[in-house]
C-alpha positions as CSV (number, residue, x, y, z in Angstrom):
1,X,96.7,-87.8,208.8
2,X,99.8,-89.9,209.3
3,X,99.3,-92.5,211.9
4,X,102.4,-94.9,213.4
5,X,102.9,-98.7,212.4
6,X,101.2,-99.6,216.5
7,X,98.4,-97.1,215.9
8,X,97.2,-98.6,212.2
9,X,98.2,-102.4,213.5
10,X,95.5,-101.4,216.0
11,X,92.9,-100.0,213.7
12,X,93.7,-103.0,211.1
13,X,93.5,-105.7,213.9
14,X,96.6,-107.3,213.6
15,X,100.1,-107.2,215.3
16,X,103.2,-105.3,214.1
17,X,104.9,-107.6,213.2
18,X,102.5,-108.7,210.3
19,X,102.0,-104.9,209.5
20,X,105.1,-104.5,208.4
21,X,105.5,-107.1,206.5
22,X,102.5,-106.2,204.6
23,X,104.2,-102.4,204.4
24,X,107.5,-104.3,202.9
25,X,105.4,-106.3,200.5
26,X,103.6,-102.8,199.4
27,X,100.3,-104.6,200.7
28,X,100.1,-101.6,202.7
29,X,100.8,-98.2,201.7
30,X,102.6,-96.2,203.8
31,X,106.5,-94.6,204.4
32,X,109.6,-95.1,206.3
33,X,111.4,-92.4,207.8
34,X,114.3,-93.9,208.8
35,X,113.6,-97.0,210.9
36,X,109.9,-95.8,211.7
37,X,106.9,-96.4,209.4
38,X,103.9,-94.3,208.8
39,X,100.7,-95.1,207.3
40,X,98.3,-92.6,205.8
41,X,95.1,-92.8,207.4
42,X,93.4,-93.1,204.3
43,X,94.6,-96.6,204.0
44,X,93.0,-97.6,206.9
45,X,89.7,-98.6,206.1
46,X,87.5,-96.8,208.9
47,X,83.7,-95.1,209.0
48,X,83.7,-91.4,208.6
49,X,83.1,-91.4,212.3
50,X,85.4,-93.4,213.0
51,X,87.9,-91.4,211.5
52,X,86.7,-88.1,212.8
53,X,86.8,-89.3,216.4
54,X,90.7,-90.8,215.5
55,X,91.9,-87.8,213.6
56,X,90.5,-85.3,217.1
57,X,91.8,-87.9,219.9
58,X,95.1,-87.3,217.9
59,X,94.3,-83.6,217.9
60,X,93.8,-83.7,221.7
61,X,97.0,-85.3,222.3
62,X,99.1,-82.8,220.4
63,X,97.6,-80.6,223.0
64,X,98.5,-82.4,225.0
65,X,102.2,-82.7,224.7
66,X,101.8,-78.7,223.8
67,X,100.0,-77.8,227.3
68,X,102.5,-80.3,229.6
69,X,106.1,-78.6,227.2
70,X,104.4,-75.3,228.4
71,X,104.4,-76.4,232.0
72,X,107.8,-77.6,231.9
73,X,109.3,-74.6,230.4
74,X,110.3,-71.5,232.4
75,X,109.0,-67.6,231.0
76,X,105.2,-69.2,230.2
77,X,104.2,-65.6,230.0
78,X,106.2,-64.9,226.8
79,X,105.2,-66.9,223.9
80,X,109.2,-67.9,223.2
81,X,109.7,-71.7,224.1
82,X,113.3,-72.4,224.2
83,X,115.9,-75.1,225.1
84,X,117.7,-72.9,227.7
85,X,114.4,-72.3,229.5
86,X,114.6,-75.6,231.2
87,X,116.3,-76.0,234.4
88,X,118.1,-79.3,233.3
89,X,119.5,-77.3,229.9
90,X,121.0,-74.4,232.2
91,X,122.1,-76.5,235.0
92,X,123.7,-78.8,232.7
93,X,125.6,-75.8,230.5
94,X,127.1,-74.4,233.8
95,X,128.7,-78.0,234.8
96,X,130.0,-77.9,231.7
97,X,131.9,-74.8,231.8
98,X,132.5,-75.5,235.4
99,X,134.4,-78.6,234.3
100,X,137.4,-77.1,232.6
101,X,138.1,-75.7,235.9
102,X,138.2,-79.4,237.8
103,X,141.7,-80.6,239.2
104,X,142.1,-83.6,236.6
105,X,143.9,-85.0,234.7
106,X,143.8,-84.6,230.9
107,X,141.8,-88.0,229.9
108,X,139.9,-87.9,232.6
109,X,138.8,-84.1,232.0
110,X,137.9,-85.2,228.7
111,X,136.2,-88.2,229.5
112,X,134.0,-85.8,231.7
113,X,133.0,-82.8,229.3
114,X,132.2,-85.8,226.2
115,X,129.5,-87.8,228.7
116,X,128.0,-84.1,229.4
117,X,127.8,-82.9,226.1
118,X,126.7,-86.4,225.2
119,X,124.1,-85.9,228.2
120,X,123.0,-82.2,226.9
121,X,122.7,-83.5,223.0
122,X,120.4,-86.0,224.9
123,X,118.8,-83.5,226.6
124,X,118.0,-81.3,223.2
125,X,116.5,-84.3,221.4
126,X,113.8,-85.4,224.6
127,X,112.8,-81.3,224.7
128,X,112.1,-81.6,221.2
129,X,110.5,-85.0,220.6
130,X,106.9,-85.4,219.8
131,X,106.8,-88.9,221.0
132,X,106.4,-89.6,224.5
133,X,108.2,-92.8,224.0
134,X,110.9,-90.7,222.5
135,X,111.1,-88.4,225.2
136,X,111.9,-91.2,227.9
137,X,113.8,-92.6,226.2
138,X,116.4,-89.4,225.7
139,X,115.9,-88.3,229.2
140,X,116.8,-91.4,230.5
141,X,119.9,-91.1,228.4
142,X,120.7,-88.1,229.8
143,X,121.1,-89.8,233.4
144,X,123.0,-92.9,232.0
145,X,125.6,-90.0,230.6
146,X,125.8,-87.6,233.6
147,X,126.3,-90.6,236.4
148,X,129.6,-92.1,234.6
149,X,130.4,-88.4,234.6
150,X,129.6,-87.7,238.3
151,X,131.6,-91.3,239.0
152,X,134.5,-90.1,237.4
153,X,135.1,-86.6,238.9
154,X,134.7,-88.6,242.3
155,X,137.5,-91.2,242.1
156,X,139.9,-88.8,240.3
157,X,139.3,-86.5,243.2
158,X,140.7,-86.4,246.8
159,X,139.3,-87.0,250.1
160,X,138.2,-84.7,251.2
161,X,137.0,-82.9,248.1
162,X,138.8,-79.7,246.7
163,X,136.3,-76.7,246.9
164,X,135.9,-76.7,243.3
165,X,135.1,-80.4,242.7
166,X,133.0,-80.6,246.3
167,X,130.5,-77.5,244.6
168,X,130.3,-79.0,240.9
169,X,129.4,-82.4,242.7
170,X,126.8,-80.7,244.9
171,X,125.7,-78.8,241.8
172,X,125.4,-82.2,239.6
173,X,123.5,-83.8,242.4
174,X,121.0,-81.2,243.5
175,X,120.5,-79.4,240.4
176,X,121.4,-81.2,237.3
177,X,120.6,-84.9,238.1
178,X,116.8,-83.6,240.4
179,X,116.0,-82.1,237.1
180,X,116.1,-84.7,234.7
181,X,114.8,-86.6,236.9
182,X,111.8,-84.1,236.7
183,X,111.3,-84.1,233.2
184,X,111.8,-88.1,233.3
185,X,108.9,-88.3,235.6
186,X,106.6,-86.3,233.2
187,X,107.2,-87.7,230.3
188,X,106.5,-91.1,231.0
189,X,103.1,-89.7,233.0
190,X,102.8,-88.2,229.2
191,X,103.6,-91.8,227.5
192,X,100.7,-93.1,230.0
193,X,98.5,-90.6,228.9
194,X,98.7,-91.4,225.0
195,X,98.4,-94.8,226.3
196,X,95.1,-94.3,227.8
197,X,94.1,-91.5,224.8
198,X,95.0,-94.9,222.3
199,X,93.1,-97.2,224.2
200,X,90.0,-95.2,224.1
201,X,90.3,-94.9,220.3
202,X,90.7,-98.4,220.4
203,X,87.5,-98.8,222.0
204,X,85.6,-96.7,220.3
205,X,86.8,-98.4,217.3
206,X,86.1,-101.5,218.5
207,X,82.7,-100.6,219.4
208,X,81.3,-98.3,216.6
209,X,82.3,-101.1,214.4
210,X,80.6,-103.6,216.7
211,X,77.1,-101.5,216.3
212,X,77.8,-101.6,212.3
213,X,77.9,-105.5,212.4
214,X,74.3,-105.3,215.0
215,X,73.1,-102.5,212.5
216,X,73.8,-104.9,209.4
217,X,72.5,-108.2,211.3
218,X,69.0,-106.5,212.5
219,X,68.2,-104.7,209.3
220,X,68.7,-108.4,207.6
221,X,66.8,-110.2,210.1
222,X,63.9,-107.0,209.4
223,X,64.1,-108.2,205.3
């Protein structure tokens, strides 16, 4: 089991900071993938317990993220989980499209479709993150693309709006921008339910280890 540098800082009792600096010194074993470190459990020094009660908390929260993608996704009778089941992915695609039909000039039609594909590519990478943190942190990209995009179509248009612009801006606002919103929502309620699922290891940690030092000290005060 693989755990992240803040889950074996924890475990270790020491920041992350000095964790990786023990990982860079080869202290430490453990792997970078890209900017990201992972230790292997095994070098963590924990009980049997105490690893059995880590290595199922992190089973529950892959679950976890399993059950709450399943909520999110449309067609949960079929076993098929897909990008374009999610209301954000399709409401997104037809904007897209829509927007080669906009009255606007040429750098400002372009400007346009690059934030929303830059806002879908977004979109793909939170759907498919493990991470909680990960997810937020796309999906909130996603929203910091689509509002220049919204922003532009609005002062390049005229008052009052064409047809077409007035229904793709009635379409980003009620469909498109609701939705990420959505899935923002959830995933930071998933980021604050690892939270809570790590501080519980924590704690149990904390305090299985605490009963081994009480263990230790009454059977030498029984000597």
């Amino acid at each position: 089991m693989q755990l992240t540098l803040r889950e074996a800082a924890t475990l270790l009792g020491c920041n992350g900071r000095t964790l990786r600096a023990r990982l860079a010194r080869g202290d430490v074993p453990g792997q970078k993938r890209g900017s990201k470190w992972l230790i292997d459990s095994d070098a963590v020094p924990l009980t049997s317990e105490q690893r059995a009660r880590l290595e199922g908390r992190a089973a529950e929260i892959r679950q976890t993220v399993e059950d709450q993608l399943g909520r999110m996704l449309r067609g949960r009778r079929s076993r098929r989980r897909s990008l374009l089941d999610l209301d954000a992915y399709r409401a997104g695609s037809k904007l897209l499209r829509a927007a080669a039909e906009l009255p606007l000039s040429k750098d400002d039609a372009g400007l346009v479709r690059a934030r929303l594909r830059a806002g879908m590519l977004s979109l793909a990478e939170g759907a498919h993150a493990f991470d909680p943190g990960d997810k937020v942190a796309a999906f909130r990209a996603t929203r910091r693309c689509l509002s220049p995009a919204l922003a532009t179509v609005l002062l390049a248009s005229s008052d009052p709006l064409p047809p077409a612009v007035e229904a793709w801006v009635v379409a980003m606002e009620q469909d498109m921008l609701p939705s990420i919103a959505g899935l923002l929502r959830w995933s930071e309620g998933l980021s604050r339910a690892v939270a809570d699922a790590a501080r519980d290891v924590r704690r149990d940690v904390a305090e299985s280890r605490l009963a081994g030092v009480l263990g230790d000290f009454t059977c030498g005060l029984s000597r």
